[in-house]
DOTI-206174 format. One record per atom (N, C-alpha, C, O): residue number from 1; x, y, z. Coordinates in steps of 0.1 Angstrom, whole numbers, plus 5000, padded with zeros to 4 digits. Layout:
BEGIN
+-----+------+------+------+
| pos |   px |   py |   pz |
+-----+------+------+------+
| NUM |    X |    Y |    Z |
...
+-----+------+------+------+
This chain:
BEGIN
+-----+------+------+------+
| pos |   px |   py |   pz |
+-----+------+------+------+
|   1 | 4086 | 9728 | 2185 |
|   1 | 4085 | 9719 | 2174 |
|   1 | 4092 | 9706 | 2177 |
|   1 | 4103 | 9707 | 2184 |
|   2 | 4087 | 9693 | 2174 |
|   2 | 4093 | 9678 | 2175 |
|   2 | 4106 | 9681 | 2174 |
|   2 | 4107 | 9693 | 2175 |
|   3 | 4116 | 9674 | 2173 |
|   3 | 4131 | 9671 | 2167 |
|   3 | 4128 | 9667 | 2154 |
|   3 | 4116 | 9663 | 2152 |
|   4 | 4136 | 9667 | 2146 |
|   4 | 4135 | 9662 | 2134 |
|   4 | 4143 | 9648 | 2138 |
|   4 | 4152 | 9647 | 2147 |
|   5 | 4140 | 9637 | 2129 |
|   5 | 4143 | 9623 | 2125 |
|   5 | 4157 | 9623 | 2120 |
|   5 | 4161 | 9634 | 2117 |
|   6 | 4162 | 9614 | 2119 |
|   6 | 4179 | 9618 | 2114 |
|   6 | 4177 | 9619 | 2099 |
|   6 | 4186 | 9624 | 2093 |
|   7 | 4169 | 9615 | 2095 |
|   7 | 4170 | 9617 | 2073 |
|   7 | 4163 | 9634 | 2074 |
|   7 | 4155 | 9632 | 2065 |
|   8 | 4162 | 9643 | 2076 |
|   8 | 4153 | 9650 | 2078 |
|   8 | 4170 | 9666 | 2086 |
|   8 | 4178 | 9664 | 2095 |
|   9 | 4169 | 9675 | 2079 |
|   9 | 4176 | 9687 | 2083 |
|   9 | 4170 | 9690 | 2092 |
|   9 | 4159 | 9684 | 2094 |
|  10 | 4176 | 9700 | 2102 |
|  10 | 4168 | 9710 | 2112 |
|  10 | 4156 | 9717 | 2104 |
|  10 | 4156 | 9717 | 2092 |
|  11 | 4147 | 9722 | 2112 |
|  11 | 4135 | 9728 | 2108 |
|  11 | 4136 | 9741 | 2108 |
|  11 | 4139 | 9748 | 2118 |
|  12 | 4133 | 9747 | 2095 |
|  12 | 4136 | 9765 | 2095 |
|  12 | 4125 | 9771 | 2096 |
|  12 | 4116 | 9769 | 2088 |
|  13 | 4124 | 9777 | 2103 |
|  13 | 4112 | 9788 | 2112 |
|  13 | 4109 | 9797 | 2098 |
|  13 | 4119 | 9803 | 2093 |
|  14 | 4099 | 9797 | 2092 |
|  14 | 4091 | 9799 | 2081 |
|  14 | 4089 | 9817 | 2082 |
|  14 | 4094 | 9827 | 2077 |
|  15 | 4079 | 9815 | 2091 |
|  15 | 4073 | 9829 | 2099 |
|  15 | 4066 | 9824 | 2113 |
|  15 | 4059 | 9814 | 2115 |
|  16 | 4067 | 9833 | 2121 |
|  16 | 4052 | 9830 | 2128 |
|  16 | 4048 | 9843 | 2132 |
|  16 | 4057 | 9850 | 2136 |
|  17 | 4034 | 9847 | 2133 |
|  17 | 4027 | 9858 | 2135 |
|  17 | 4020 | 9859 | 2146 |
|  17 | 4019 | 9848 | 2152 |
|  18 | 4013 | 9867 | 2152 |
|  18 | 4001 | 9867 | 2158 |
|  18 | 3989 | 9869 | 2148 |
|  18 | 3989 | 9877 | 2139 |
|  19 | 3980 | 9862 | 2149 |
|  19 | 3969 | 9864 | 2135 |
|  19 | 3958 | 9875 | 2140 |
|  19 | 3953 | 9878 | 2151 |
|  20 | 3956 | 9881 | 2123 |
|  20 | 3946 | 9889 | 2130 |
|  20 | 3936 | 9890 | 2124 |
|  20 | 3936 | 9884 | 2114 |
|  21 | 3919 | 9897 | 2128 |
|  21 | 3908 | 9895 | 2124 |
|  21 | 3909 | 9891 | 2109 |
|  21 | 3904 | 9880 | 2105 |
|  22 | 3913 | 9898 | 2103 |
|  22 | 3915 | 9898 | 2084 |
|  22 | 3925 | 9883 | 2083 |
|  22 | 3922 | 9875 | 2074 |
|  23 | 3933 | 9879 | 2090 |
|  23 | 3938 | 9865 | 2087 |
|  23 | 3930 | 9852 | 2089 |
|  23 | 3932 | 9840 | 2084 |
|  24 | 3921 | 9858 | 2099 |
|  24 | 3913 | 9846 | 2105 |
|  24 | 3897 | 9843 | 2096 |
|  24 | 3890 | 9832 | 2094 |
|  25 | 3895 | 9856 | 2092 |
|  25 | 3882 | 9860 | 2084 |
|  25 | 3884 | 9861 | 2069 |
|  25 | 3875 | 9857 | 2062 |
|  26 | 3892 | 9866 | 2065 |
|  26 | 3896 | 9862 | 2045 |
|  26 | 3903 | 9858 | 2041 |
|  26 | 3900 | 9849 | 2034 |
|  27 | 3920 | 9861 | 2044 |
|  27 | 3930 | 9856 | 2039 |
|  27 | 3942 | 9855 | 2052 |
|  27 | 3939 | 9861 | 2062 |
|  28 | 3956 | 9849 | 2052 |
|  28 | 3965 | 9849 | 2060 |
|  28 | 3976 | 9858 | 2057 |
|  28 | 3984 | 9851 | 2051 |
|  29 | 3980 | 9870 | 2059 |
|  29 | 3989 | 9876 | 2052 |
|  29 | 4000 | 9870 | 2057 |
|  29 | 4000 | 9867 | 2069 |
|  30 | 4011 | 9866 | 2049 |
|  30 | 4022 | 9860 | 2053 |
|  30 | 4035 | 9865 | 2049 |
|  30 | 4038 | 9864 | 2038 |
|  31 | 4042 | 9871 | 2058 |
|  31 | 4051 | 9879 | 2058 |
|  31 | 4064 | 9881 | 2046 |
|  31 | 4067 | 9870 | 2042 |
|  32 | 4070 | 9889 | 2042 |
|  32 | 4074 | 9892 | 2029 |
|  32 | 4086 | 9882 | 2031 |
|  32 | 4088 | 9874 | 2021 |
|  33 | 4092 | 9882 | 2038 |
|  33 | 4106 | 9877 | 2041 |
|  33 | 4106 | 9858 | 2042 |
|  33 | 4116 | 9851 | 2044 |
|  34 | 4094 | 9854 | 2039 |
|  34 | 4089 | 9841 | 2043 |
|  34 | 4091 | 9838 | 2026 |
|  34 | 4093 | 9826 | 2025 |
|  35 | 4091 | 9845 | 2011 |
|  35 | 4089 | 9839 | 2003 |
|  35 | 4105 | 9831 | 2000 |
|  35 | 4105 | 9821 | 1993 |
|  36 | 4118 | 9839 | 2004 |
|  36 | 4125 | 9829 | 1996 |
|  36 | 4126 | 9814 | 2006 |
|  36 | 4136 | 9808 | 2006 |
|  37 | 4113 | 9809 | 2013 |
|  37 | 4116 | 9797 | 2022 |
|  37 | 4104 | 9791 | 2012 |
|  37 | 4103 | 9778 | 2013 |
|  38 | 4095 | 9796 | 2004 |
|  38 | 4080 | 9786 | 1997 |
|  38 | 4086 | 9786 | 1987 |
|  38 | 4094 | 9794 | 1983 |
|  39 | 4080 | 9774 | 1980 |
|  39 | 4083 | 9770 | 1963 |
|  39 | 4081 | 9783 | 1956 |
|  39 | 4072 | 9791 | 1958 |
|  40 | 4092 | 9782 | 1945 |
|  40 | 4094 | 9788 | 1937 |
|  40 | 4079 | 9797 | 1932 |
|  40 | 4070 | 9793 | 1939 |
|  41 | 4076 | 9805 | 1926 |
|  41 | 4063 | 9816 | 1918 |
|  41 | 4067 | 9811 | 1905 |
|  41 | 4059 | 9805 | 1897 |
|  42 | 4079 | 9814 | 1902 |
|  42 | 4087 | 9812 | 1886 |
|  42 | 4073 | 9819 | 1876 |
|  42 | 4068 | 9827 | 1884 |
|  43 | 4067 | 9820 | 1867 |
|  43 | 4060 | 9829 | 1861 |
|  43 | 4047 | 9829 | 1864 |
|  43 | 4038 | 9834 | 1858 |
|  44 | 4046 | 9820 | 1877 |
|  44 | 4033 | 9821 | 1888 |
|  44 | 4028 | 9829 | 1894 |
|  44 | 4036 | 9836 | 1899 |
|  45 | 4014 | 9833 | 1897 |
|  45 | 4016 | 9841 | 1910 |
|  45 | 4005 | 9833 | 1920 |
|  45 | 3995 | 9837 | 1927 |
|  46 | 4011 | 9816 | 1917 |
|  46 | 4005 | 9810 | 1930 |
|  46 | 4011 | 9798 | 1930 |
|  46 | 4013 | 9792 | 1919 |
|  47 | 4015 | 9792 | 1942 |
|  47 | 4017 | 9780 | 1947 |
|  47 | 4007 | 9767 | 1954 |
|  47 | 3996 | 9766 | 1958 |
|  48 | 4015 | 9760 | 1953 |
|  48 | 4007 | 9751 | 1966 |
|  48 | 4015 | 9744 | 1977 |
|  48 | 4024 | 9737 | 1974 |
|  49 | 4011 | 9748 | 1991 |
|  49 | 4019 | 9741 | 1995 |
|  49 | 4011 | 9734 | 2007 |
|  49 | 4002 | 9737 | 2014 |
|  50 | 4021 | 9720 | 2007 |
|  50 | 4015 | 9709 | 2016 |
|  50 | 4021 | 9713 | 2029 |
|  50 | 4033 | 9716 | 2031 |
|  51 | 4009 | 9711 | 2040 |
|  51 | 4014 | 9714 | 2053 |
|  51 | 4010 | 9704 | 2062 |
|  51 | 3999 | 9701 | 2058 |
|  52 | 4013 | 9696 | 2075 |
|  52 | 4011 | 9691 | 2081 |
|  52 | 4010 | 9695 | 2094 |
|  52 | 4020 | 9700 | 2099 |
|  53 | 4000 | 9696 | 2102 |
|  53 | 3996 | 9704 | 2114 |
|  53 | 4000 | 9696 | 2124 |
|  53 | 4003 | 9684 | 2121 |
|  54 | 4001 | 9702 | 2137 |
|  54 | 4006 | 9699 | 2150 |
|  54 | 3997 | 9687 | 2155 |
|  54 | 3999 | 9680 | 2165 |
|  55 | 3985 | 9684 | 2144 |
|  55 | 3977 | 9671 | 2151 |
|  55 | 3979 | 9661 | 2141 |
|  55 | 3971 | 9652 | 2142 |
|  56 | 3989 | 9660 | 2129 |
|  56 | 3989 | 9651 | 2122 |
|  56 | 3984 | 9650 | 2109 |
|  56 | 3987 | 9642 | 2101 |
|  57 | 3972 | 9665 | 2109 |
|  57 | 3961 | 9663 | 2092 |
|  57 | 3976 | 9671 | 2086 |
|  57 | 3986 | 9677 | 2090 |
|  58 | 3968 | 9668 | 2072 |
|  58 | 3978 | 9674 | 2061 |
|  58 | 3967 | 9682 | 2052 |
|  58 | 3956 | 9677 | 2048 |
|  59 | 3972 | 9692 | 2051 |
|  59 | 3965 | 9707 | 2045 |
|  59 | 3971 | 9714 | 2031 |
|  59 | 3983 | 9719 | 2031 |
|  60 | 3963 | 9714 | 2022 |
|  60 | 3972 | 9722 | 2011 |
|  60 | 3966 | 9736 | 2013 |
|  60 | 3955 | 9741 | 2014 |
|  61 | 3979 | 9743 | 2011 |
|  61 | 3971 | 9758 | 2008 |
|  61 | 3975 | 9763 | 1998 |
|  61 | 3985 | 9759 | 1992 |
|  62 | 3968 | 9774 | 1994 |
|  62 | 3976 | 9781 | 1983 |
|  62 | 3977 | 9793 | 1985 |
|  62 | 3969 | 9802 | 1988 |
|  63 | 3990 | 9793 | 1983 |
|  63 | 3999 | 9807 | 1984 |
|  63 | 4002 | 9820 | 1975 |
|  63 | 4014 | 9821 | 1973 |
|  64 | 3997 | 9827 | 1972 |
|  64 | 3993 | 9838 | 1963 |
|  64 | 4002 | 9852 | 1961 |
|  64 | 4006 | 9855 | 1972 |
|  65 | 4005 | 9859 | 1951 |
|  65 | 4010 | 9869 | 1953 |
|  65 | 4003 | 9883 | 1945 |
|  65 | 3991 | 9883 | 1944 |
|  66 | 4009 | 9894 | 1942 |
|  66 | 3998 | 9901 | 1934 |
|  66 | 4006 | 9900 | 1921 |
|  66 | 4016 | 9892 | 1922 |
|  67 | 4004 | 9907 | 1904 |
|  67 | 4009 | 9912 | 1897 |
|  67 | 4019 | 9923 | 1892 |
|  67 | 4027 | 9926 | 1883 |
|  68 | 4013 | 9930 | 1905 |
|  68 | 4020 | 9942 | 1907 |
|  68 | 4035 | 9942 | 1911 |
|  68 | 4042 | 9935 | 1904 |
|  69 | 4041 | 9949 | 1921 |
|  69 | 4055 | 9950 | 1924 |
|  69 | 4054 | 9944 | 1934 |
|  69 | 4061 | 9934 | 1938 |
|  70 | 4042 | 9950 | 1942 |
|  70 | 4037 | 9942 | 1956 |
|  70 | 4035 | 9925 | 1957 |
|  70 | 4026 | 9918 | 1952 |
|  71 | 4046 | 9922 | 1963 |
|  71 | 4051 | 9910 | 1964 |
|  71 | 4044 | 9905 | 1977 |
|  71 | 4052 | 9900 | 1985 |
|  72 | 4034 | 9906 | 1980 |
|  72 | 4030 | 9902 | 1998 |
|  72 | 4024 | 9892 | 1999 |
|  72 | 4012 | 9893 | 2001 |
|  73 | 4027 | 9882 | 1999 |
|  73 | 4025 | 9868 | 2000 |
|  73 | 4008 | 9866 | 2009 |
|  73 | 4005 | 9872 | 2019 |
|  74 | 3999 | 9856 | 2003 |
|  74 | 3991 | 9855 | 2013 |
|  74 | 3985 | 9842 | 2011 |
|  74 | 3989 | 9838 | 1999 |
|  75 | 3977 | 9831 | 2017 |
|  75 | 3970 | 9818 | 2019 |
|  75 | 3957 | 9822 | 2017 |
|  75 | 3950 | 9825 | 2027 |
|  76 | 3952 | 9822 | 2007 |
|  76 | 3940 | 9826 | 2003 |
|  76 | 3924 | 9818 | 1998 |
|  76 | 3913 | 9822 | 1992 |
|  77 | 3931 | 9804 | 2005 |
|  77 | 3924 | 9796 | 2000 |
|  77 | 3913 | 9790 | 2008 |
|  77 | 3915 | 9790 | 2020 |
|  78 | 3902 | 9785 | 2002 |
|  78 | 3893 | 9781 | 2011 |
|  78 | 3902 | 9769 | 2025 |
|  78 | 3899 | 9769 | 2037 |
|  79 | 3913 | 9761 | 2019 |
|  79 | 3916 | 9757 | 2028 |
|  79 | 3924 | 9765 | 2041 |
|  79 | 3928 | 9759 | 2051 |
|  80 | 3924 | 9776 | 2041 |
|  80 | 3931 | 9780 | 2049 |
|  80 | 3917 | 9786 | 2058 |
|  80 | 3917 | 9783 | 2070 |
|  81 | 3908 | 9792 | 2052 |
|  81 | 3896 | 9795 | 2060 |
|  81 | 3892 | 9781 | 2067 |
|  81 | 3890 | 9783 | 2079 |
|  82 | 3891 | 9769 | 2063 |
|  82 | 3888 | 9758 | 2068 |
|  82 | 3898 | 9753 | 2084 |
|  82 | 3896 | 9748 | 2095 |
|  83 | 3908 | 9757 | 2077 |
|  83 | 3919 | 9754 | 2088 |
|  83 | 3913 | 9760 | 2097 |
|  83 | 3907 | 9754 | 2106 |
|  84 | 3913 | 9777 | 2095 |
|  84 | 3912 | 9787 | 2106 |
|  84 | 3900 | 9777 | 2116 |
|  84 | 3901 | 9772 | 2128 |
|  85 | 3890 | 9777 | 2108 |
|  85 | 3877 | 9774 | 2118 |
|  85 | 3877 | 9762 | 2124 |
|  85 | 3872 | 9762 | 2135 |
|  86 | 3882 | 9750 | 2120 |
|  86 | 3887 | 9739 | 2124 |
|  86 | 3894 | 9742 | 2135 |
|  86 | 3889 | 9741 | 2146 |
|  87 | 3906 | 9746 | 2134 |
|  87 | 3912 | 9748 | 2149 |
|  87 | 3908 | 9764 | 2153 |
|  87 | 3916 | 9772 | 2154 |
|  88 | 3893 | 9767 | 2154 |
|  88 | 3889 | 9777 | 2161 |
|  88 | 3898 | 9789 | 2162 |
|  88 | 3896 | 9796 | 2171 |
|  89 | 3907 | 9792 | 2154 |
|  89 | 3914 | 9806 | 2156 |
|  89 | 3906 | 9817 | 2159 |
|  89 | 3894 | 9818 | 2157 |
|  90 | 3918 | 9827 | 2166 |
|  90 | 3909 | 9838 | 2171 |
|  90 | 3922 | 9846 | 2168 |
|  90 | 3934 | 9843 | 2165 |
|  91 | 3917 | 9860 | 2169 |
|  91 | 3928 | 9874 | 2168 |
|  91 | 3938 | 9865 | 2180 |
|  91 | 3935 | 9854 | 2184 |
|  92 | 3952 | 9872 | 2185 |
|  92 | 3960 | 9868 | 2186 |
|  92 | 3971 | 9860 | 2189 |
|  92 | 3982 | 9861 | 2193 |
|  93 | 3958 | 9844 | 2184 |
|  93 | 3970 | 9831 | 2185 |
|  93 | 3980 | 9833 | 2174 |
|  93 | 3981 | 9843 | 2166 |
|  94 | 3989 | 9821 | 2175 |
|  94 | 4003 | 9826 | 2167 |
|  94 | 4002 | 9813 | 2156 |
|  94 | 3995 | 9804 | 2159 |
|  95 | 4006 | 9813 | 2150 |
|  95 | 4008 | 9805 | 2136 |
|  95 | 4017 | 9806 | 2135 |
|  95 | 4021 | 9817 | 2138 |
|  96 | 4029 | 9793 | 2129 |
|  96 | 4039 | 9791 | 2125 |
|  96 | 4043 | 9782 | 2116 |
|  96 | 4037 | 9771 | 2115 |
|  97 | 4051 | 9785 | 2107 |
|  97 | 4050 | 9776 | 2095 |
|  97 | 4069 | 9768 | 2095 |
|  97 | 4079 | 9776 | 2094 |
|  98 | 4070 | 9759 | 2095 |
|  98 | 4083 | 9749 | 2089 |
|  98 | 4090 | 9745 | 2079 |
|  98 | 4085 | 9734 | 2075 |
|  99 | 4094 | 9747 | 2076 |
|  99 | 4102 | 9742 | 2063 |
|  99 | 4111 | 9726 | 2067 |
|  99 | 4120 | 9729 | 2075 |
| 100 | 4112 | 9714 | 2065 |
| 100 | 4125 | 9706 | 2068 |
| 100 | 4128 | 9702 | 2053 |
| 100 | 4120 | 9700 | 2044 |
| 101 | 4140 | 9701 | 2055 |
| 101 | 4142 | 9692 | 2041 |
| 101 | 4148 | 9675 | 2046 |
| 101 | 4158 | 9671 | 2053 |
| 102 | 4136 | 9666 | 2040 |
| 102 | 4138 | 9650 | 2039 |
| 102 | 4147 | 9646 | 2029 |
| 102 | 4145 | 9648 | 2017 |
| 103 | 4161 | 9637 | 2035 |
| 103 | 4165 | 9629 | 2023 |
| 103 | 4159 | 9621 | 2015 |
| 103 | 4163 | 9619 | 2003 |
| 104 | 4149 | 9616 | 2019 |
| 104 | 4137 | 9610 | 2011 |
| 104 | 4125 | 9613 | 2005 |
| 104 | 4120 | 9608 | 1994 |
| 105 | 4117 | 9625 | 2015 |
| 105 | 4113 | 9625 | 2008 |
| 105 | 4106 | 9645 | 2005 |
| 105 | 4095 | 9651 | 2003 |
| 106 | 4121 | 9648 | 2005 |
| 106 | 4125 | 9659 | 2001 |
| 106 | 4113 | 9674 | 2010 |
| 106 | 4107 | 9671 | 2021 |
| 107 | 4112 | 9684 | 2005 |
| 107 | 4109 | 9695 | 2010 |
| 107 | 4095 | 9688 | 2020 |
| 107 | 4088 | 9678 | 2018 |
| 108 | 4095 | 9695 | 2029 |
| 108 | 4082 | 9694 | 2043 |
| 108 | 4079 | 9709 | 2047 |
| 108 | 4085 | 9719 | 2051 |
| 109 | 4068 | 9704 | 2046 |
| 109 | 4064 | 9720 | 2055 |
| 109 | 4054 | 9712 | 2069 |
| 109 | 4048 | 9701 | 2071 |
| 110 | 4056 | 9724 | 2078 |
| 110 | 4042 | 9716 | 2093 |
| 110 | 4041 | 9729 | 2101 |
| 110 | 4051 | 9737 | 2102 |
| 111 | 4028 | 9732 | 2106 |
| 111 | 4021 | 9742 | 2105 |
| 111 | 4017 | 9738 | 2117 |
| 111 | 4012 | 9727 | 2119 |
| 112 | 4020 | 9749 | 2127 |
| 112 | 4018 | 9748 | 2144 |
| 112 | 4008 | 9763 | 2147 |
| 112 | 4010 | 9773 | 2141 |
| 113 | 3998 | 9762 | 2160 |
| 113 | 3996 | 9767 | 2160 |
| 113 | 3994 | 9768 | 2175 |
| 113 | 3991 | 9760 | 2183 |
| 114 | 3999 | 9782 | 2176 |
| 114 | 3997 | 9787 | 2197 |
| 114 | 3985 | 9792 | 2198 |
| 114 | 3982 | 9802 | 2191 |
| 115 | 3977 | 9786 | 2206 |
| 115 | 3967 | 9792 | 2211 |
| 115 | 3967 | 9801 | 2226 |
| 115 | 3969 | 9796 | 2237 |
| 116 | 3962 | 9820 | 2223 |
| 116 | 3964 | 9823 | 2234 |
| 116 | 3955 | 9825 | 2244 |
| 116 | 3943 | 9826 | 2240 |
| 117 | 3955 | 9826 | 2258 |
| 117 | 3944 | 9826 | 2261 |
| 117 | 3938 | 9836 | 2261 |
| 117 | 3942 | 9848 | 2262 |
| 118 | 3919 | 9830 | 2260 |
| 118 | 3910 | 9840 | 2259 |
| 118 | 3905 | 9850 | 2268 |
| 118 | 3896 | 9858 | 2265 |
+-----+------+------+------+
């Protein structure tokens, strides 16, 4: 990941995974331990969050949870399917997600992705 700018904290490693058929084909399951780093749920069971990719675009997704107890976070949104195909994902490249915090202009997320070879 870049360095961060001096108004801008270090960048906290979100998750990153190896993705797999079912992340690349319906949804992104995104790891349980990743939610106290995404905006709040508060009596939600969905977010939105803005991401900026390793080439510059900016991507909203939305981040989902269930009703139930099961708390398993996932990206369920057509933009995330768009992402996938856009940068051609395949079973086990890696995705990584960022967190920085801007003095200005507050929470960042930026969304990297390792391509492995085929």
């Amino acid at each position: 990941m870049a360095a961060s700018n001096s108004s801008s904290s270090p960048a906290i490693l979100v998750f990153s995974k190896p993705l797999t058929t079912t992340d690349i084909e319906k949804k992104l399951s995104v790891p349980t331990k990743a939610l106290k780093h995404l905006p709040s749920f508060g009596e939600s069971r969905q977010v939105y969050i803005e991401a900026k990719d390793d080439k510059g675009y900016f991507w909203s997704f939305t981040c989902s949870i269930r009703r139930d107890r099961y708390s398993k976070p996932v990206l369920s949104s057509r933009t995330w399917l768009s992402f996938a195909r856009y940068r051609n994902l395949r079973a086990g490249d890696i995705i990584k997600l960022y967190k920085e915090h801007d003095q200005f202009t507050g929470v960042e997320y930026k969304i990297e992705v390792e391509i492995k070879n085929q």
